[in-house]
mmCIF file of the C-alpha atoms, coordinates in Angstrom:
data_MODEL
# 
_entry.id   MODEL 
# 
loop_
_atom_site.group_PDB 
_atom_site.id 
_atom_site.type_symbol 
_atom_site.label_atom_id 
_atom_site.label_alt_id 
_atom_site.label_comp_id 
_atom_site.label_asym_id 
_atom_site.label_entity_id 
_atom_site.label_seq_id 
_atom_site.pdbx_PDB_ins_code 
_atom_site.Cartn_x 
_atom_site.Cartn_y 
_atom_site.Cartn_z 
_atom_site.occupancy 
_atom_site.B_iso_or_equiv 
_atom_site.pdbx_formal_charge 
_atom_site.auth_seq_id 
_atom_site.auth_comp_id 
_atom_site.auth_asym_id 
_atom_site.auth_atom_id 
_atom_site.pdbx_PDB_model_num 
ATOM 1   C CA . UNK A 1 1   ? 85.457  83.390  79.162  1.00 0.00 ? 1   UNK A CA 1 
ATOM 2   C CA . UNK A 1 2   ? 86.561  85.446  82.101  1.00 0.00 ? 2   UNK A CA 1 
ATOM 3   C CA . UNK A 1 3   ? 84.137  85.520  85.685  1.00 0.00 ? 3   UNK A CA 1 
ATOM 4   C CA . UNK A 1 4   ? 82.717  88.807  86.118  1.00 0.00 ? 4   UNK A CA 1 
ATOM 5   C CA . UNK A 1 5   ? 82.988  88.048  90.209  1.00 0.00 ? 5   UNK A CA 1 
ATOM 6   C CA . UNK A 1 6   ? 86.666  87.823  89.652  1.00 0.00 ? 6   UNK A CA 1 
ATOM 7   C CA . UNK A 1 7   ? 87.296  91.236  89.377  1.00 0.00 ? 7   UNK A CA 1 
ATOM 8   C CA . UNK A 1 8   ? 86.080  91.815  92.995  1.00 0.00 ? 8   UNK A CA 1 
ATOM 9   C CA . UNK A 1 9   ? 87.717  92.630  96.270  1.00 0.00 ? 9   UNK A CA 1 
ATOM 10  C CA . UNK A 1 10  ? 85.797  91.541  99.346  1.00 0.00 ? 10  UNK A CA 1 
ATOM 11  C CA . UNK A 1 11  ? 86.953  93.349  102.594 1.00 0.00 ? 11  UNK A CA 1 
ATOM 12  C CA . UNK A 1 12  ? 87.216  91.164  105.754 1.00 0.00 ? 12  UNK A CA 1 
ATOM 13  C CA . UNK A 1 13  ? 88.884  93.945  107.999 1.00 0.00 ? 13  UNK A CA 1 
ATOM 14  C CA . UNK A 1 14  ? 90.708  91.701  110.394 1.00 0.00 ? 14  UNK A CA 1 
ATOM 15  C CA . UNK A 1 15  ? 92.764  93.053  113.260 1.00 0.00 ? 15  UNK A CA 1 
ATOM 16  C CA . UNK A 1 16  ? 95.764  93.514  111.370 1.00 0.00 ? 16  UNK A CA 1 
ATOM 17  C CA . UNK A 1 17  ? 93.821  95.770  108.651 1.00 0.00 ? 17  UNK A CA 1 
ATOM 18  C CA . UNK A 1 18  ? 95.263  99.196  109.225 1.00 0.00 ? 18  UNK A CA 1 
ATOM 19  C CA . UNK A 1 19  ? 93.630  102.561 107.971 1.00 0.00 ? 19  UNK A CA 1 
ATOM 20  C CA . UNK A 1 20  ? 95.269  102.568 104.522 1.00 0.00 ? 20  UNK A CA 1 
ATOM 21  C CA . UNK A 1 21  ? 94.864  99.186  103.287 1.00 0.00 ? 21  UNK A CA 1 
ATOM 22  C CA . UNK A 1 22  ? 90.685  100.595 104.462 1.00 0.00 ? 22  UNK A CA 1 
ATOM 23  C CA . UNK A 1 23  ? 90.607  103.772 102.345 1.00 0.00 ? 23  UNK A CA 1 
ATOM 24  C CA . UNK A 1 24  ? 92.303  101.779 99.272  1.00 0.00 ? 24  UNK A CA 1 
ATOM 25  C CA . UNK A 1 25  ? 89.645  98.989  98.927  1.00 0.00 ? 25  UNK A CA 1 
ATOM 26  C CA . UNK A 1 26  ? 87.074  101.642 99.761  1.00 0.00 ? 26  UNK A CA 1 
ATOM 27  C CA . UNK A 1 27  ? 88.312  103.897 96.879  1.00 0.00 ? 27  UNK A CA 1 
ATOM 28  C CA . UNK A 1 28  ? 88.377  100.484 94.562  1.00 0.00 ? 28  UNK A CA 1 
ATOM 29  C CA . UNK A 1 29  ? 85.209  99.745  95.807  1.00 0.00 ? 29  UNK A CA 1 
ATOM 30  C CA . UNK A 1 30  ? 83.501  103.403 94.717  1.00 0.00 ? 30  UNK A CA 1 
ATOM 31  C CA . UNK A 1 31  ? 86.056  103.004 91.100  1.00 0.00 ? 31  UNK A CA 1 
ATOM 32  C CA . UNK A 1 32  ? 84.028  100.168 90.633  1.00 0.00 ? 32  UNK A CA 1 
ATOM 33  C CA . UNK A 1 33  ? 80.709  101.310 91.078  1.00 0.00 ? 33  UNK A CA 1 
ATOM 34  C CA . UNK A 1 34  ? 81.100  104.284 89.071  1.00 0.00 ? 34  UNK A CA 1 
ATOM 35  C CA . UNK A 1 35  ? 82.891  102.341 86.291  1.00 0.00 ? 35  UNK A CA 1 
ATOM 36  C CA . UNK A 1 36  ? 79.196  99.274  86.867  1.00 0.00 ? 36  UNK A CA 1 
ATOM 37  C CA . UNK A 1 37  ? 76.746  101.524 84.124  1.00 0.00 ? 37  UNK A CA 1 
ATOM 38  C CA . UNK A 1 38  ? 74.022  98.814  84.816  1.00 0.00 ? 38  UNK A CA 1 
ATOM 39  C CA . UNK A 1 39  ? 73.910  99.256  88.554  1.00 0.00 ? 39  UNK A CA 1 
ATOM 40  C CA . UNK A 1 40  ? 71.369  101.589 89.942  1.00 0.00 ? 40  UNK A CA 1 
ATOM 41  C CA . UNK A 1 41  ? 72.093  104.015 92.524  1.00 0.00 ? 41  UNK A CA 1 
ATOM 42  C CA . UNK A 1 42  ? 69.735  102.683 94.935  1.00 0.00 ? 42  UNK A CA 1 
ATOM 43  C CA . UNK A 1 43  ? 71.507  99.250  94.675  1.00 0.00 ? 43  UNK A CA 1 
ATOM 44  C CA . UNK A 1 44  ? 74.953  100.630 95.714  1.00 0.00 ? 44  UNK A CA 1 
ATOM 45  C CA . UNK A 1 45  ? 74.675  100.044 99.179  1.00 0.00 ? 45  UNK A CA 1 
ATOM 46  C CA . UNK A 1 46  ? 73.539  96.144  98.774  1.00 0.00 ? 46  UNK A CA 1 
ATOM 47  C CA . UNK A 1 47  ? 76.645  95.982  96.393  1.00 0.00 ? 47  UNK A CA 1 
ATOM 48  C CA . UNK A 1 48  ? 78.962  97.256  99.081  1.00 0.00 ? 48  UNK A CA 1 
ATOM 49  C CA . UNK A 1 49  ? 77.786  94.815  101.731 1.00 0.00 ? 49  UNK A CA 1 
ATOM 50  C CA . UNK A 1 50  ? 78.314  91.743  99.531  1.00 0.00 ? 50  UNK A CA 1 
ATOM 51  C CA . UNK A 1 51  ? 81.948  92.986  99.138  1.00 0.00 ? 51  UNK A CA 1 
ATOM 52  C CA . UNK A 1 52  ? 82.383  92.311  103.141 1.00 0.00 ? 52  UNK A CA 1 
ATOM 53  C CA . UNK A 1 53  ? 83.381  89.858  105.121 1.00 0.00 ? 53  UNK A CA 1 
ATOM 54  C CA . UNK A 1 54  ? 84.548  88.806  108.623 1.00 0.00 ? 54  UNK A CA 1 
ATOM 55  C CA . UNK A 1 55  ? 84.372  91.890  110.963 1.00 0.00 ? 55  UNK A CA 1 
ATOM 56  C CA . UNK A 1 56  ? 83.915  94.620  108.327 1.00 0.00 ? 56  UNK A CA 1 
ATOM 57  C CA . UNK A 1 57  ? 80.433  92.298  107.707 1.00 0.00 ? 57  UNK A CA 1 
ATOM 58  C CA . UNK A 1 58  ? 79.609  92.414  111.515 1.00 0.00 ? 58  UNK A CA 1 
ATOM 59  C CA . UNK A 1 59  ? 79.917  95.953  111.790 1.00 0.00 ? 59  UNK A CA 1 
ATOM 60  C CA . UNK A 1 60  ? 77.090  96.558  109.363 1.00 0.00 ? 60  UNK A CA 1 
ATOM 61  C CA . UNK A 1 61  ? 74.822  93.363  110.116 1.00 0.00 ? 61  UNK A CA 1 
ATOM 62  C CA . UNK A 1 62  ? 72.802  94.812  112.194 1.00 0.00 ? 62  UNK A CA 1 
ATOM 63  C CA . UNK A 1 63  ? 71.389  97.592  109.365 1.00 0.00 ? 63  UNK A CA 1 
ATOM 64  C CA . UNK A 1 64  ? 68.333  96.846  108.660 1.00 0.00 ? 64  UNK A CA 1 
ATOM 65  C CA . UNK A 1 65  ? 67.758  96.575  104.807 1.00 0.00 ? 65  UNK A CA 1 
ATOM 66  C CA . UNK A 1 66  ? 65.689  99.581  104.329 1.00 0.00 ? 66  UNK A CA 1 
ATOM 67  C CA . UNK A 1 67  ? 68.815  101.614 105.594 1.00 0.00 ? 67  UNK A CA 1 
ATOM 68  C CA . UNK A 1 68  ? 71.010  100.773 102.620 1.00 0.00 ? 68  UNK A CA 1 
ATOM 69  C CA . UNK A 1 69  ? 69.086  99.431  100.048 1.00 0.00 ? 69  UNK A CA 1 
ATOM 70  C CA . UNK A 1 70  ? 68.210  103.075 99.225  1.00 0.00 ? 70  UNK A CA 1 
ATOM 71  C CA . UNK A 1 71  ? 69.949  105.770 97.052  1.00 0.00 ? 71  UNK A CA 1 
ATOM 72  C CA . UNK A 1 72  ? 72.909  106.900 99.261  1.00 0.00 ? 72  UNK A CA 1 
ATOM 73  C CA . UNK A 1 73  ? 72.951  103.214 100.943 1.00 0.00 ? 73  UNK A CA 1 
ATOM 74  C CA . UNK A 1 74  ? 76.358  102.819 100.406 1.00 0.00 ? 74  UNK A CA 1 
ATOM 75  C CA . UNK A 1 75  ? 77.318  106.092 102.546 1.00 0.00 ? 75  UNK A CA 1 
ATOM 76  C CA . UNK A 1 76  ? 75.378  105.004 105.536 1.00 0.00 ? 76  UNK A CA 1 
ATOM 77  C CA . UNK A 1 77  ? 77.644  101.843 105.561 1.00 0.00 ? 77  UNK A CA 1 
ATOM 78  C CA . UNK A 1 78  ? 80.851  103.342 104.504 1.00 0.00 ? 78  UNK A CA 1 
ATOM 79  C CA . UNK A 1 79  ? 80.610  105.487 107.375 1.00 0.00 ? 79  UNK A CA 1 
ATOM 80  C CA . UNK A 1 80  ? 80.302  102.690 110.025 1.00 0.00 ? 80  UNK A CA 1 
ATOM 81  C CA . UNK A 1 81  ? 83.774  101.526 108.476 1.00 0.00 ? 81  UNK A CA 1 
ATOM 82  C CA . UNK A 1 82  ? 84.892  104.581 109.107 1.00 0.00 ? 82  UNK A CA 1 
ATOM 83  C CA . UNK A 1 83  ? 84.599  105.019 112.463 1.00 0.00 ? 83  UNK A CA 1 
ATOM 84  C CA . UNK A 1 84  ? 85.569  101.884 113.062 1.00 0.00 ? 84  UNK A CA 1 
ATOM 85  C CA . UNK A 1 85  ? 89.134  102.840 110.440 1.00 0.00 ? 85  UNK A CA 1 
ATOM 86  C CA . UNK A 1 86  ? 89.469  106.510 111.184 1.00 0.00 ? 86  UNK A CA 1 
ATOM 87  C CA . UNK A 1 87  ? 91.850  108.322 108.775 1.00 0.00 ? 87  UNK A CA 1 
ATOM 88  C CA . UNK A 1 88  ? 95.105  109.136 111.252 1.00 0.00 ? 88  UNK A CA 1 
ATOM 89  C CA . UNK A 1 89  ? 96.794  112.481 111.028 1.00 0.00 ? 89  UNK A CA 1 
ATOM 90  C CA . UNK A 1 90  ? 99.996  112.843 109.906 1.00 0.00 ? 90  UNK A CA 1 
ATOM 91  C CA . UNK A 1 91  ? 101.485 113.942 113.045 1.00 0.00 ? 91  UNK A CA 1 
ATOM 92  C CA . UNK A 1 92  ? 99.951  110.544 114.145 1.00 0.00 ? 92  UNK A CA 1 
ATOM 93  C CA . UNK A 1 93  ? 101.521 108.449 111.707 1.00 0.00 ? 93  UNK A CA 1 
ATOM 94  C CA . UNK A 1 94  ? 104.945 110.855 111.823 1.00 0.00 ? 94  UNK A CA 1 
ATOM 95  C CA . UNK A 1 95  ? 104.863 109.308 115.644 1.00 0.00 ? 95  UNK A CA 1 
ATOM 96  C CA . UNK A 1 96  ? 104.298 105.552 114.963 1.00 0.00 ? 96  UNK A CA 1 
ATOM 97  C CA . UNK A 1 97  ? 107.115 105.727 111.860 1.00 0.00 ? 97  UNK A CA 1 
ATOM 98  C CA . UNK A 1 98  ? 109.377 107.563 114.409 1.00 0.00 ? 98  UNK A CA 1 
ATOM 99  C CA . UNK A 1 99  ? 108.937 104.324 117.054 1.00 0.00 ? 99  UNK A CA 1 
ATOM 100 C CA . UNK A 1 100 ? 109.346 101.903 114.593 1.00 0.00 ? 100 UNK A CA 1 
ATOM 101 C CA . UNK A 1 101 ? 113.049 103.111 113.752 1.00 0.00 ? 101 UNK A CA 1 
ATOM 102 C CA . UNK A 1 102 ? 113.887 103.190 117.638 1.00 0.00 ? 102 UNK A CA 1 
ATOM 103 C CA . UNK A 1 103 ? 112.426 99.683  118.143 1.00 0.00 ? 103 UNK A CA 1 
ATOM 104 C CA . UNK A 1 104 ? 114.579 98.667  115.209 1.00 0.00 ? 104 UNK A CA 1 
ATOM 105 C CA . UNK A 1 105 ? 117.479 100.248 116.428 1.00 0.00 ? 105 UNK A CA 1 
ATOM 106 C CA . UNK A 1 106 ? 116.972 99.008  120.046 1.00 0.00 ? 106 UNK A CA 1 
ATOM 107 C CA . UNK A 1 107 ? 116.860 95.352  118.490 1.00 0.00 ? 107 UNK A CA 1 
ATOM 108 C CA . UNK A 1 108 ? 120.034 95.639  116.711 1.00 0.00 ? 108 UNK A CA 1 
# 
């Protein structure tokens, strides 16, 4: 028999955690939730916060449980992460691509 915990993906956001690899486990963790037909709305937000670790966790320790063990408790703590991985534009990310290649080219 298969562990229902293994189909989980905790979020530790470490300093090398960029935006992206952010908004994918974000959009896995809100798949999951709407896919979870036993879990009630007001326990989303307790469900997110077990899925973190490391410094995503200390971002939201200091929410008090009232604040997202409530219907809508998992917004109040997905934006914290957000603020703390904004979304870049794409002129933004045009202008780290574009210094990549001249590093790479400088090496060679």
């Amino acid at each position: 028999m298969t562990d229902p915990g293994a189909s989980l993906r905790h979020f530790a956001g470490g300093d090398e955690v960029d935006f992206r690899e952010y908004c994918r486990w974000r959009q896995w963790a809100i798949n999951k939730m709407n896919v979870m037909d036993k879990l009630p709305t007001k326990a989303r937000g307790s469900f997110v916060r077990t899925l973190l670790q490391g410094k995503a966790l200390e971002i939201v320790e200091h929410l008090k449980e009232e604040e997202y063990q409530r219907e809508g408790g998992d917004l109040v703590i997905f934006k914290l992460l957000d603020q703390r991985w904004p979304q870049k534009d794409r002129s933004d990310e045009m202008g780290e691509h574009i210094s990549e290649i001249f590093s790479l080219k400088s090496t060679e």
